[in-house]
C-alpha positions as CSV (number, residue, x, y, z in Angstrom):
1,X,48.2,-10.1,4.8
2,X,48.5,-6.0,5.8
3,X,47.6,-5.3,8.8
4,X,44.3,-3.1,8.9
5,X,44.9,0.8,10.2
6,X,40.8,0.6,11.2
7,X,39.3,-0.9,14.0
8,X,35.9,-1.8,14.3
9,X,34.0,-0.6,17.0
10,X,30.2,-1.7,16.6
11,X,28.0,1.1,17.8
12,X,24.2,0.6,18.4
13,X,21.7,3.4,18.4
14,X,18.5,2.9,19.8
15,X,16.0,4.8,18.0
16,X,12.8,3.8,19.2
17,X,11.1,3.2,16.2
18,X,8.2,0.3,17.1
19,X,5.8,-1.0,14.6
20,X,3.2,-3.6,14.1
21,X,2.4,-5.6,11.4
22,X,-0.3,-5.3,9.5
23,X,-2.7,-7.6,8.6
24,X,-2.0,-8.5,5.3
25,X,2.2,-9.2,6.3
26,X,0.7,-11.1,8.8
27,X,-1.6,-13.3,6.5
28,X,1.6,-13.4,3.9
29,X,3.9,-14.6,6.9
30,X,1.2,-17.2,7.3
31,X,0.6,-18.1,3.8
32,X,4.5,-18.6,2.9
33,X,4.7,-21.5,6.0
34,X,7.4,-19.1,8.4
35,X,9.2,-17.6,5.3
36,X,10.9,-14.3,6.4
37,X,12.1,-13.1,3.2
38,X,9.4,-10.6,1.8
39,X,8.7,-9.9,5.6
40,X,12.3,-8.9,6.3
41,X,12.0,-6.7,3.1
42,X,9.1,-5.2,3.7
43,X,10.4,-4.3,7.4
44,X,13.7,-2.9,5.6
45,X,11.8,-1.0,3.8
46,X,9.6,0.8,6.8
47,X,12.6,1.0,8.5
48,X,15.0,2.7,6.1
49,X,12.2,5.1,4.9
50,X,11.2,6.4,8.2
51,X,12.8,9.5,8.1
52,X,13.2,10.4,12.2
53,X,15.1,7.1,12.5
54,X,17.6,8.4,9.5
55,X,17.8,11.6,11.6
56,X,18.4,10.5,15.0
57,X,21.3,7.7,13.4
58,X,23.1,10.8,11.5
59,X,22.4,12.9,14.4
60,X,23.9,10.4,16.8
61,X,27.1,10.3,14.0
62,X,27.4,14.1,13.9
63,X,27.4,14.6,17.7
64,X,30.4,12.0,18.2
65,X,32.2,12.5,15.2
66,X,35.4,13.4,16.6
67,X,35.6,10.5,18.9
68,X,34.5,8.3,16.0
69,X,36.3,9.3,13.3
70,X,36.0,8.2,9.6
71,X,32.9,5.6,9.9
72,X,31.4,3.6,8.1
73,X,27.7,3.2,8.6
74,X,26.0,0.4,6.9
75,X,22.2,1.0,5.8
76,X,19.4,-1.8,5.5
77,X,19.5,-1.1,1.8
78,X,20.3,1.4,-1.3
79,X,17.1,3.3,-0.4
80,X,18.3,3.8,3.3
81,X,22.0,4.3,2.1
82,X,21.0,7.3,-0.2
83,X,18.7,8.9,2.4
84,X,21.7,8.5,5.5
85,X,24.0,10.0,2.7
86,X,21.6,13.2,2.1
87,X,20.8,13.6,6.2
88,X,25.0,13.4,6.6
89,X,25.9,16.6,4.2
């Protein structure tokens, strides 16, 4: 196997997004016995729509590109892909 020329540096960005959940997530978190998977899409989805958080993870990219590089970023989902991809032009 080729040796890979990248190396993977994980970078976190707190963005200090906070958010409650609303009564009816709650309920369906109830209802479904513990079962995260609507929950975790329904978070995804606040999360990648909420357009200061894009801003300040593009933002964050921009300002240390040259000591980055070429980065990948990975998004919570196409939605959140799409709208990283506009911010970074």
């Amino acid at each position: 196997m080729r040796g890979s020329s990248a190396r993977p540096k994980e970078i976190s960005v707190t963005t200090g997004v906070d958010f409650e959940l609303d009564d009816k997530t709650v309920d369906l978190l109830i209802q479904s016995g513990g079962d995260f998977t609507d929950l975790g899409e329904n978070i995804a989805q606040q999360l990648g729509e909420n357009a200061a958080r894009n801003k300040l993870i593009v933002d964050h990219y921009v300002e240390n590109k040259k000591e980055y590089g070429r980065t990948v970023i990975f998004a919570l989902n196409i939605v959140n892909a799409i709208a990283l991809s506009k911010l970074a032009q």
